[in-house]
N, C-alpha and C positions, 0 to 999 in steps of 0.2 A: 424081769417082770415089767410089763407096760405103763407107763407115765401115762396115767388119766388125763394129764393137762397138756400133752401131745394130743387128745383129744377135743374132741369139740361138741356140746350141743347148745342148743335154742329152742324157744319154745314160739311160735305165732303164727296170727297175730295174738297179743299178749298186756293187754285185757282183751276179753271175747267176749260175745254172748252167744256164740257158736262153735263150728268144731274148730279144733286148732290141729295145728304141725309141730312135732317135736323134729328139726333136725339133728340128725347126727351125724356126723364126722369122724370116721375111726380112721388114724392111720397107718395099723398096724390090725392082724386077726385076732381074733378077740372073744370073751365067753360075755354074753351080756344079759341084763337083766334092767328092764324100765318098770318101776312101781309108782303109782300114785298117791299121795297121800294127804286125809284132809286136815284140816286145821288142828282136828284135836291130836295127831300122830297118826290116826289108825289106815292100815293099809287100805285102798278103796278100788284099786285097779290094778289088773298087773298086765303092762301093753308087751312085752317082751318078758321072757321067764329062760334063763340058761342056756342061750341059742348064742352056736357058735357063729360070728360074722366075720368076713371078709372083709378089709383095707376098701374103705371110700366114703359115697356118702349117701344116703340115708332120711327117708323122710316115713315119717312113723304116725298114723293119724291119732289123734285124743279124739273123742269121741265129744259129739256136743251134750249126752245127756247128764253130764253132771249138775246139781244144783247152783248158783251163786255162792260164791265165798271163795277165800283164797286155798292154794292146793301150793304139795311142794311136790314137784318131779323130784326124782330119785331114781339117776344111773350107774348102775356099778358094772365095771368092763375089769375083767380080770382079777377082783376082788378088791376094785381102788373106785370111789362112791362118790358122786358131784352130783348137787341138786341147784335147783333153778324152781322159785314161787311163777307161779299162775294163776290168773286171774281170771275168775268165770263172774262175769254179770247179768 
């Protein structure tokens, strides 16, 4: 199974008041899923959903129309789960 932390992502710029970049970095292929989600838990976006990817690297739009407040990215590659906070102003 794949080590998540052989992985790589990032979120910016990060605080925004616009759209941002999540890069991603896979170094191995991979089953993935990017959700967004906002302060209170609840799911709010799903920018990638069960899509198999290729070994490299990755630049994934967030869109600018989220409200203000903090959000937590949420990536899962192979069923192994790494989030990163984001900041909309």
């Amino acid at each position: 199974m794949e080590n998540l932390t052989a992985n790589t992502f990032s979120v910016y710029p990060n605080p925004t008041s616009e759209s941002a970049i999540l890069d991603l970095k896979l170094q191995e292929k991979g089953v993935v899923t990017i959700r967004v989600f906002n302060s209170l838990g609840q799911s709010i976006s799903t920018l990638i959903h069960n899509v198999e990817m290729e070994s490299g690297r990755y630049e994934i739009s967030i869109p600018e129309n989220f409200e203000r407040g903090i959000y937590i990215i949420e990536v899962v590659i192979n069923q192994n789960q790494s989030t990163r906070k984001f900041v909309k102003l």
